[in-house]
C-alpha positions as CSV (number, residue, x, y, z in Angstrom):
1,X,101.3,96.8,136.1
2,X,101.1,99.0,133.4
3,X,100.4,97.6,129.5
4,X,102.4,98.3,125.9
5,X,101.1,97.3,123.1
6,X,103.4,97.4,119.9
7,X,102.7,96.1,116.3
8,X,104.6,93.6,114.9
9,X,105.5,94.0,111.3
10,X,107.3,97.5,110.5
11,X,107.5,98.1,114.5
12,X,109.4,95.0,116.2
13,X,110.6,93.8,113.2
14,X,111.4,94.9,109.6
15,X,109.4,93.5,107.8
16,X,109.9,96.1,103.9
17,X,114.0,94.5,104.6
18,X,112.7,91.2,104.6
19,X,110.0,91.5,101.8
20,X,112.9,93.3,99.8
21,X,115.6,90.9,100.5
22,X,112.9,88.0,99.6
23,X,111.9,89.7,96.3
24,X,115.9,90.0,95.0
25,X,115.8,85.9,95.5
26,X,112.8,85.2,93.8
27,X,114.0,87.6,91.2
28,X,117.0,86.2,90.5
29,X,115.4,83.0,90.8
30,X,112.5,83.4,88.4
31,X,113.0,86.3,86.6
32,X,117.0,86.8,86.4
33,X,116.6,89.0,83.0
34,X,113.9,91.7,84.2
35,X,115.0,94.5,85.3
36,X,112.1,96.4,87.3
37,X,110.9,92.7,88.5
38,X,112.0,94.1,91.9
39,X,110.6,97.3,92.5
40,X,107.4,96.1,90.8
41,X,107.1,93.5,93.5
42,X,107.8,96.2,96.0
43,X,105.2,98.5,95.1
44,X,102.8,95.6,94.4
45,X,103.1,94.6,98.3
46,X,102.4,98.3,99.3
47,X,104.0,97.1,102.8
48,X,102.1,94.0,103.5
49,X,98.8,95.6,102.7
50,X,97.7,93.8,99.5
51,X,95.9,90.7,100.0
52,X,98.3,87.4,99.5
53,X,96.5,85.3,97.1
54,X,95.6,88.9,94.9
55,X,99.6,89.2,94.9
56,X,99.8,86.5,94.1
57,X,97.6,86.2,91.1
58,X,99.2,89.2,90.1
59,X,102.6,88.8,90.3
60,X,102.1,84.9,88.4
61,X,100.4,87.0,85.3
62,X,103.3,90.3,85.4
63,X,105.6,87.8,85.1
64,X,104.3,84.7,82.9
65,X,104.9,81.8,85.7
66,X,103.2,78.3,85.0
67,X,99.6,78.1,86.0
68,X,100.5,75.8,89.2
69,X,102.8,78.3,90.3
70,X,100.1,80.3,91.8
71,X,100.1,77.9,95.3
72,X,103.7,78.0,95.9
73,X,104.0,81.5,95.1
74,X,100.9,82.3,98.2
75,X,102.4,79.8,100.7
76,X,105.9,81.6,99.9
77,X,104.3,85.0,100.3
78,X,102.6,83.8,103.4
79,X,105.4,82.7,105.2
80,X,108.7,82.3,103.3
81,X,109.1,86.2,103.9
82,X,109.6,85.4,107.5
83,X,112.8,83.6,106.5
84,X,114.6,86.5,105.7
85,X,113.4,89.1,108.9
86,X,116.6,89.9,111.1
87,X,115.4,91.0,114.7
88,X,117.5,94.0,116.1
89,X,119.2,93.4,119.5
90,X,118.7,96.2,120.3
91,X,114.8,96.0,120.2
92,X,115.0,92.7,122.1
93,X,117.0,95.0,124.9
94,X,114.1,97.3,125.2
95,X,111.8,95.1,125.1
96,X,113.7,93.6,128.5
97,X,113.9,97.1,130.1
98,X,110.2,97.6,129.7
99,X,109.3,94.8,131.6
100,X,111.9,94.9,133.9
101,X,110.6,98.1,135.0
102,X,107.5,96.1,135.3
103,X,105.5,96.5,132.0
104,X,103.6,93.8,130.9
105,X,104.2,93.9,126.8
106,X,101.5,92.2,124.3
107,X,102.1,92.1,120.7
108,X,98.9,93.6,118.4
109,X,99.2,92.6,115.0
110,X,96.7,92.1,111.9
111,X,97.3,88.9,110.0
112,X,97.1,85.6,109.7
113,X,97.7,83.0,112.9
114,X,100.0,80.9,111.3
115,X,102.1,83.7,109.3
116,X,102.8,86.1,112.6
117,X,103.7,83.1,115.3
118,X,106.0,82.2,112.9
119,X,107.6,85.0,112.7
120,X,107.5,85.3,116.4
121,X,109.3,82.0,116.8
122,X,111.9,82.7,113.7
123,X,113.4,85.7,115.5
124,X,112.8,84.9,119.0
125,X,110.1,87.6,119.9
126,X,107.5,85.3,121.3
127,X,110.0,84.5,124.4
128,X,110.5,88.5,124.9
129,X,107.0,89.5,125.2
130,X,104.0,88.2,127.6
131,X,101.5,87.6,125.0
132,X,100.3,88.2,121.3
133,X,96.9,88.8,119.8
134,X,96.1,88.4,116.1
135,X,93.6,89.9,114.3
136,X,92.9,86.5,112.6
137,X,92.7,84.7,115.7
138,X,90.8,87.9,117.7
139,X,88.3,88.1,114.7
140,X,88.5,91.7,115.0
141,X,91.2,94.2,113.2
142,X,93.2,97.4,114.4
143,X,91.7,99.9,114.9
144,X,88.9,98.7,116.3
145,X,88.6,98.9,120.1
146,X,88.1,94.9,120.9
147,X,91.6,94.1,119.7
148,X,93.3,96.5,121.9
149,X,90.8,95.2,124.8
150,X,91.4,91.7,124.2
151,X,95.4,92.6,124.4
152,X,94.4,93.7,127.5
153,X,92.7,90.7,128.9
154,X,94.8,88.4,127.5
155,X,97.8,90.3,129.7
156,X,95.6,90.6,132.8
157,X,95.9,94.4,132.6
158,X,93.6,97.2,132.2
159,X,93.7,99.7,129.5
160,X,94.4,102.5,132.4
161,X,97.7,103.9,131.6
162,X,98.4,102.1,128.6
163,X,100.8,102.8,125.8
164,X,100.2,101.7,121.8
165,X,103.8,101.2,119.5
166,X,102.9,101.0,116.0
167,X,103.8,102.1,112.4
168,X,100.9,102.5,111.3
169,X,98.9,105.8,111.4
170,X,95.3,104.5,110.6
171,X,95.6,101.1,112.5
172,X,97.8,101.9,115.8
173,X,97.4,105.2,116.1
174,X,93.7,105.9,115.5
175,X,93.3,102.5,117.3
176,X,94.8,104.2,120.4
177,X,93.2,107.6,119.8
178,X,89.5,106.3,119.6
179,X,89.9,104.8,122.7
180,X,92.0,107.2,124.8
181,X,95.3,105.6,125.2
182,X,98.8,107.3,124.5
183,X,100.9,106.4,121.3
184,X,104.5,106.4,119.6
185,X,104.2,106.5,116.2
186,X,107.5,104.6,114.2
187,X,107.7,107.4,111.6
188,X,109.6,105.3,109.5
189,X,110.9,108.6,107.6
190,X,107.0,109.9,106.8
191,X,105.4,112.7,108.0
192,X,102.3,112.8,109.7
193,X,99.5,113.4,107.2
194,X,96.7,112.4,109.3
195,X,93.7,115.0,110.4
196,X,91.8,114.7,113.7
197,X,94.1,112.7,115.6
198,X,97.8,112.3,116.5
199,X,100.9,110.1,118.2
200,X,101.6,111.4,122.0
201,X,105.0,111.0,120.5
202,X,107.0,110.1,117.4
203,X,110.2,107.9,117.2
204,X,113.0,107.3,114.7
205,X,113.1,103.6,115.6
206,X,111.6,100.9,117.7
207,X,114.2,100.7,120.5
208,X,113.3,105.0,120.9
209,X,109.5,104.2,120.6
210,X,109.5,101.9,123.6
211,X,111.5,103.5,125.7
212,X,109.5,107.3,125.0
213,X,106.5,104.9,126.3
214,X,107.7,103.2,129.1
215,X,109.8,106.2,130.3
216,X,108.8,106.8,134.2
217,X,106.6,110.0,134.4
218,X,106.6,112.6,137.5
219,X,103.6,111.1,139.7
């Protein structure tokens, strides 16, 4: 059958909403009286991309926490995000008419074990999909071919005819372009900046991205 791969965070799930809707609380929480405590957090995240414990570290100094409130503040980063992600039904009934048109649909996503099954299990993506790779676990990161090879493997597919879903231009996109493979690109609002390479298609949201892949093609 034929293979989609999709990311995870920014693709299947949202995960700036949840990051923003985490920051409010631990705003109002920690840091009721600054005003740009928010948005600095925000920016500081740069969507997932900055290191946890650097985060962290930085965060604890911008806003004068007690010394042992570095560990909490990491595990919280690490995982108390995932509290707050709200899974669209609507991605869930893509996701359905994919592989009931007899896709087999594996999650690619860089991060941690422990952080992305979780939120796999909180919004009820891992019973929707047939398998997950993580880069942690893969010991390989998007774009690099093996990810997207393992994916493969672990779905007993082949990477003939294969589709990549991701947000991501440098990790999903590139990913699929060095080895050959057709992408949607969630645009997310951005335009497409990259030179070289570029998306087989571009979507407004998730539930569009998966179906532009899985759409039946003239033989």
């Amino acid at each position: 059958m034929p293979l989609l791969m999709i990311d995870l965070d920014n693709t299947l799930v949202d995960r700036a909403a949840a990051f923003l809707a985490w920051a409010e609380a631990f705003c109002r929480d920690h840091v009721p009286d600054d005003e740009g405590a928010v948005a600095w957090l925000v920016e500081a995240d740069a969507d997932g991309y900055t290191p946890r414990d650097r985060l962290a570290q930085t965060a604890r100094d911008r806003f004068r926490l007690a010394p042992n409130a570095y560990a909490g503040l990491v595990n919280d980063l690490r995982g108390g995000m995932a509290d707050y992600l709200e899974l669209d039904p609507r991605v869930i009934d893509a996701l359905r008419r994919a592989r009931t048109a007899g896709w087999a649909v594996v999650i690619v996503t860089n991060g941690t074990v422990e952080q992305q099954h979780r939120k796999l299990q909180l919004t009820g993506l891992d019973a929707e999909v047939d398998a997950c790779v993580v880069s942690e676990a893969a010991g390989v990161k998007k774009p690099s071919p093996e990810i997207f090879q393992l994916a493969a493997r672990s779905a007993a597919e082949t990477l003939k005819g294969a589709w990549m879903v991701g947000d991501s231009a440098r990790a999903d996109i590139a990913g699929a372009h060095n080895l050959s493979l057709h992408s949607v690109w969630l645009h997310r609002g951005r335009p497409w900046l990259e030179e070289g390479f570029a998306p087989t298609r571009k979507a407004d949201n998730c539930q569009q991205a998966i179906d532009l892949a899985t759409a039946p093609r003239p033989v």
